[in-house]
C-alpha positions as CSV (number, residue, x, y, z in Angstrom):
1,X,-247.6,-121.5,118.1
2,X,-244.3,-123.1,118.9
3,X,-243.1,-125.8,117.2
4,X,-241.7,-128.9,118.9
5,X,-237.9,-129.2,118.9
6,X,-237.8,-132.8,117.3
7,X,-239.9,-131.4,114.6
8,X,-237.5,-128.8,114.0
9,X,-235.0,-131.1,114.1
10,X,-236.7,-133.4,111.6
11,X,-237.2,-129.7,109.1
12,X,-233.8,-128.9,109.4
13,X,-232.7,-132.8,108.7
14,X,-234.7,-132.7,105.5
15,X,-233.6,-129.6,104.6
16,X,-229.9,-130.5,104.8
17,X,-230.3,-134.2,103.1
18,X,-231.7,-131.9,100.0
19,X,-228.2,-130.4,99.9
20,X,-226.2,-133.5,100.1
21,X,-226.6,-136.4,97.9
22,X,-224.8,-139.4,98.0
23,X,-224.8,-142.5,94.9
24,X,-222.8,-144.9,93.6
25,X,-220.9,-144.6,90.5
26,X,-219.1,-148.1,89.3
27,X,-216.6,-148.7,92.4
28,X,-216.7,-145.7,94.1
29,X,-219.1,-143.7,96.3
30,X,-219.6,-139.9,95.0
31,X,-220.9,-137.5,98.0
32,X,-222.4,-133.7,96.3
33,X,-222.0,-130.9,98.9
34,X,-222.7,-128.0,98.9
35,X,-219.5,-126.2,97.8
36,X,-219.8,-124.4,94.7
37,X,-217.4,-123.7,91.6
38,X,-217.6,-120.6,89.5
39,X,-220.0,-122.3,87.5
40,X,-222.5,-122.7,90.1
41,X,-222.1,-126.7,90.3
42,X,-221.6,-128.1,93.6
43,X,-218.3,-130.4,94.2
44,X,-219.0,-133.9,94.2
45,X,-216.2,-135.8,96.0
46,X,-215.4,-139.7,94.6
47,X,-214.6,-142.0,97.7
48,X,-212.4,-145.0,96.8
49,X,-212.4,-148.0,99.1
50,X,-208.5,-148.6,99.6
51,X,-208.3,-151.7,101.6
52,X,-209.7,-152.6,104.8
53,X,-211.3,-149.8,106.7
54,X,-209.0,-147.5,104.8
55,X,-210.3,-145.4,102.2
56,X,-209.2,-142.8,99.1
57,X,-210.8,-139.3,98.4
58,X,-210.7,-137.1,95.2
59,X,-212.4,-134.3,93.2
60,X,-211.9,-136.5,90.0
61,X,-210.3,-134.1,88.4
62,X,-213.4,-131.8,88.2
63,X,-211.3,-128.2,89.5
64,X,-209.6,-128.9,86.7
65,X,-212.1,-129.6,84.6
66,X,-214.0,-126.4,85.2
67,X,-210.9,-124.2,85.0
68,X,-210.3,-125.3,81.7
69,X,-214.1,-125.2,80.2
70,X,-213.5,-121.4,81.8
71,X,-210.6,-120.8,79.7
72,X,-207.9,-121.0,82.7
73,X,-206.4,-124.3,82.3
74,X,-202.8,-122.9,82.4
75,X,-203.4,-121.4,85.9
76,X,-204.3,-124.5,87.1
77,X,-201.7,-126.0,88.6
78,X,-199.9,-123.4,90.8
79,X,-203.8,-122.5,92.1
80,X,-204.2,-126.4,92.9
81,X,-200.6,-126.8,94.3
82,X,-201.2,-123.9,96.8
83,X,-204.8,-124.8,97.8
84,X,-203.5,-128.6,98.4
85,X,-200.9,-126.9,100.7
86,X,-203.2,-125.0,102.5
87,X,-205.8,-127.7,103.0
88,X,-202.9,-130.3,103.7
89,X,-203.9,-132.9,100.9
90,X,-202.0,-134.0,97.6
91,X,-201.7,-132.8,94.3
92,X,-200.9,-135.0,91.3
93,X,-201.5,-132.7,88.1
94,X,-205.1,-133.3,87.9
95,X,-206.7,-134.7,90.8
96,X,-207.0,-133.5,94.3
97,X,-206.9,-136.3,96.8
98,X,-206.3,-138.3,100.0
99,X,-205.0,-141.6,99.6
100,X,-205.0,-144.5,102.3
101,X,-206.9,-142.7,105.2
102,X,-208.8,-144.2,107.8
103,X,-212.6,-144.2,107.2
104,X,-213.0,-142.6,110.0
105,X,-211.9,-139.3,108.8
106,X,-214.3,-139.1,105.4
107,X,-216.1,-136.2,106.5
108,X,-212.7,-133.9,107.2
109,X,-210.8,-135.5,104.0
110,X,-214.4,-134.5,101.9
111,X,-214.9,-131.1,103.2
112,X,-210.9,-130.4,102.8
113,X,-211.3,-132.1,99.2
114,X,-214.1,-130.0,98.7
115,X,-213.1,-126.7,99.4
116,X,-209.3,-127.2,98.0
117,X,-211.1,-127.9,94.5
118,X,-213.2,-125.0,94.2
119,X,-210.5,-122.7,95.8
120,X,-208.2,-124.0,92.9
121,X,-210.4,-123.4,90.1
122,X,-211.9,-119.9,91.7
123,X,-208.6,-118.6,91.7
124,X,-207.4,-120.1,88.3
125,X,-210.6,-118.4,86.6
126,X,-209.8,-115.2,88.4
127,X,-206.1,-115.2,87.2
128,X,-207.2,-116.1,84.0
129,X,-209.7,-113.2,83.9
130,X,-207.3,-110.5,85.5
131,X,-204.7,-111.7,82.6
132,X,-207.3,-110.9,80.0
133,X,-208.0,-107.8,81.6
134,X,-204.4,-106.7,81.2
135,X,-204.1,-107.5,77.7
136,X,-207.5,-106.2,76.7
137,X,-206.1,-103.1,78.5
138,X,-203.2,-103.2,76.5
139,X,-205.2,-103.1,73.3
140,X,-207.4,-100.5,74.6
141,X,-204.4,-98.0,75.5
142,X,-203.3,-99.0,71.8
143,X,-206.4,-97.8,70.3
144,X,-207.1,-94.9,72.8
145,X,-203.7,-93.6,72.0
146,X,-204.7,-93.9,68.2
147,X,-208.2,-91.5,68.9
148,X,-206.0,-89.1,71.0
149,X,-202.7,-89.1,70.5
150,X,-200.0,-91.3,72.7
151,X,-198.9,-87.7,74.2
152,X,-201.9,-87.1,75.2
153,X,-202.7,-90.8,77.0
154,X,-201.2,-92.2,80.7
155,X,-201.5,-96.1,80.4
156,X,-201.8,-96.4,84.0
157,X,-202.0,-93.1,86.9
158,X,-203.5,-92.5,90.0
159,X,-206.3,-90.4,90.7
160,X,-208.2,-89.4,94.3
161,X,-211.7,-90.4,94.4
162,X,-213.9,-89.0,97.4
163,X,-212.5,-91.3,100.1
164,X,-209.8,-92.8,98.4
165,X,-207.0,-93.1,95.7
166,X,-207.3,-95.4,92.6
167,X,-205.1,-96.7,90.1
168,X,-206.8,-96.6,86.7
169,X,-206.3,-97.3,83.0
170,X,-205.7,-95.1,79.8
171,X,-206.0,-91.5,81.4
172,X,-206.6,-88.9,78.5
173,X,-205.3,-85.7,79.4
174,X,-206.8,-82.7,77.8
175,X,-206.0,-79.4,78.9
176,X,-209.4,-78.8,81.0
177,X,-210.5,-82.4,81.1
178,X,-209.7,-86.1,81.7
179,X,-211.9,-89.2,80.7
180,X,-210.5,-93.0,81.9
181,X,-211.3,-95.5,79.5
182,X,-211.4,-98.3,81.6
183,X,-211.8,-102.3,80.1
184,X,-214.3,-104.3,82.1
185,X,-214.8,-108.1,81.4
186,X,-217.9,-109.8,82.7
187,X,-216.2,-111.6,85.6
188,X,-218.2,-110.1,89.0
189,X,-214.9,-109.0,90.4
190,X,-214.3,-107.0,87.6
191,X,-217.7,-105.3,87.4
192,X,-218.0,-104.8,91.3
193,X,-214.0,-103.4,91.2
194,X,-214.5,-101.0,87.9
195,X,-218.3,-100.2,89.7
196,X,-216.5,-99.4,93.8
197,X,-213.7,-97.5,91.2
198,X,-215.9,-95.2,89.5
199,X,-218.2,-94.7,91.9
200,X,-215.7,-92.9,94.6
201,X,-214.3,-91.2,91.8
202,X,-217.4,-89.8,90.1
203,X,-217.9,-88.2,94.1
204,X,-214.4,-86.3,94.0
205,X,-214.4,-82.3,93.3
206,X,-213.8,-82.3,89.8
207,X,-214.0,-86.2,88.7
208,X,-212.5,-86.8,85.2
209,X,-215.3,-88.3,82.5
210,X,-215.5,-92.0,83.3
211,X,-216.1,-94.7,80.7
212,X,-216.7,-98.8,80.9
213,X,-215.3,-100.6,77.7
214,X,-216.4,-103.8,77.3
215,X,-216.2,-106.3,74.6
216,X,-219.3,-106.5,73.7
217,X,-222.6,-104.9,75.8
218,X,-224.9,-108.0,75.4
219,X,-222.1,-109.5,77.4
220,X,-222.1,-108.3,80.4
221,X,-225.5,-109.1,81.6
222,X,-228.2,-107.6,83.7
223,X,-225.3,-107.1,86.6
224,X,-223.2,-104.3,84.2
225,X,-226.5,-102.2,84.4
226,X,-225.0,-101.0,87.5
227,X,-222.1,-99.5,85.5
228,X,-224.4,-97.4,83.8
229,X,-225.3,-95.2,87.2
230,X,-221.5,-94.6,87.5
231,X,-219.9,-94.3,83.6
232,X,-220.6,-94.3,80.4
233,X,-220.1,-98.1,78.7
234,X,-219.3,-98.3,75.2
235,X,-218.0,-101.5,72.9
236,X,-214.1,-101.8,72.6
237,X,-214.7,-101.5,68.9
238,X,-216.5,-99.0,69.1
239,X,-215.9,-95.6,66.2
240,X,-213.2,-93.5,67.2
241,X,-216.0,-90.7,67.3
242,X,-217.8,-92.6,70.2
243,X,-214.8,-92.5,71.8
244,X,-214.5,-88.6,71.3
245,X,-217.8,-88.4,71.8
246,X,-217.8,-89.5,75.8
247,X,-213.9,-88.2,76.6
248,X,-215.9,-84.8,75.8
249,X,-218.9,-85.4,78.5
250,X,-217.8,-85.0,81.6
251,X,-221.5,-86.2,83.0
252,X,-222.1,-88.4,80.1
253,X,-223.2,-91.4,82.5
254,X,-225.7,-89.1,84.2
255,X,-227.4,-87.9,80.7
């Protein structure tokens, strides 16, 4: 049975109107799209009447906002500088915003609005997260180096995987085996990277034993499962025998 093309027009126009909302809020309208931030909430874009046909468009400070409830407040500015440059709008330290544009342009100045605030606090978070990952990685290679021995333990080296080469974290040497202890935080570009890592590596001739630390297991969610299929995962404070314990099994994430 087909279905007339105005009523496919009408499905489609319902559909969309459920993913953008448009209210009042004292003097200014507020237009939800659907952009999302890190958090999962969509951007909604504060439109300021400016004069005569001439209006003014901001994120209300919310990128901000939701870099620093994400711990990443700091990388704020330089993510929100470049992503104003790139969507060729204005920066002030806390909003991002068009002033004194011609109505006629609210659906550009929105969507570039839009899209420069959740680009600015994305990247924020991710800096953020990749500078935790560093120092967490720093305190694993101190406590690694504790268990093993610092002569025994690479901070960084490369290894070959099956179709590629990798740079990984606190190598432990031993004279017929390896095990990486690499630190993965719950951020999905860290599980996916340490996951695509492992998982090329764990294929090579004579892969060294592989092991996920995290901070704490409960953590990670249901999404670190999948670094069960490719490593071992213990807790950063883990005993220094659990640590022993996987350096020695070569296939300890396949037992």
């Amino acid at each position: 049975m087909m279905i007339a093309l105005n009523d496919i027009t009408q499905q489609v126009y319902t559909a969309v109107s459920k993913l953008i909302s448009v209210y009042a809020d004292g003097g200014a309208v507020v237009v939800s799209v659907p952009v999302s931030y890190p958090s999962g909430s969509f951007a909604a874009i504060r439109i300021n009447n400016s004069g005569e046909g001439v209006i003014s468009v901001s994120d209300g400070a919310v990128g901000l906002q939701e870099a620093i409830t994400a711990s990443a407040g700091d990388f704020y500015p330089g993510c929100a500088k470049a992503a104003s440059e790139w969507y060729g709008i204005d920066y002030d330290g806390a909003d991002l915003h068009l002033v004194n544009i011609d109505i006629s342009r609210v659906a550009g100045a929105v969507s570039a609005v839009a899209n420069a605030s959740v680009m600015a606090a994305s990247r924020a978070i991710s800096k953020a997260m990749d500078a935790k990952e560093r120092s967490k990685n720093w305190e694993l290679f101190g406590i690694v180096s504790q268990v093993f021995g610092a002569q025994n333990v690479a901070k960084t080296a490369d290894i070959s995987g099956k179709d590629a080469d990798w740079e990984v974290h606190n190598l432990v040497q031993f004279e017929h085996n390896k095990a990486v202890f690499e630190f993965v935080n719950k951020h999905p570009n860290s599980l996916a990277s340490t996951y695509m890592k492992y998982s090329d590596i764990s294929k090579s001739e004579d892969p060294p034993a592989l092991v996920s630390v995290v901070s704490a297991i409960e953590t990670i969610g249901v999404k670190g499962g999948m670094l069960s299929d490719v490593s071992s995962i213990i807790e950063l404070r883990s005993e220094p025998n659990l640590y022993r314990q996987y350096a020695a099994k070569q296939y300890a994430h396949l037992q």
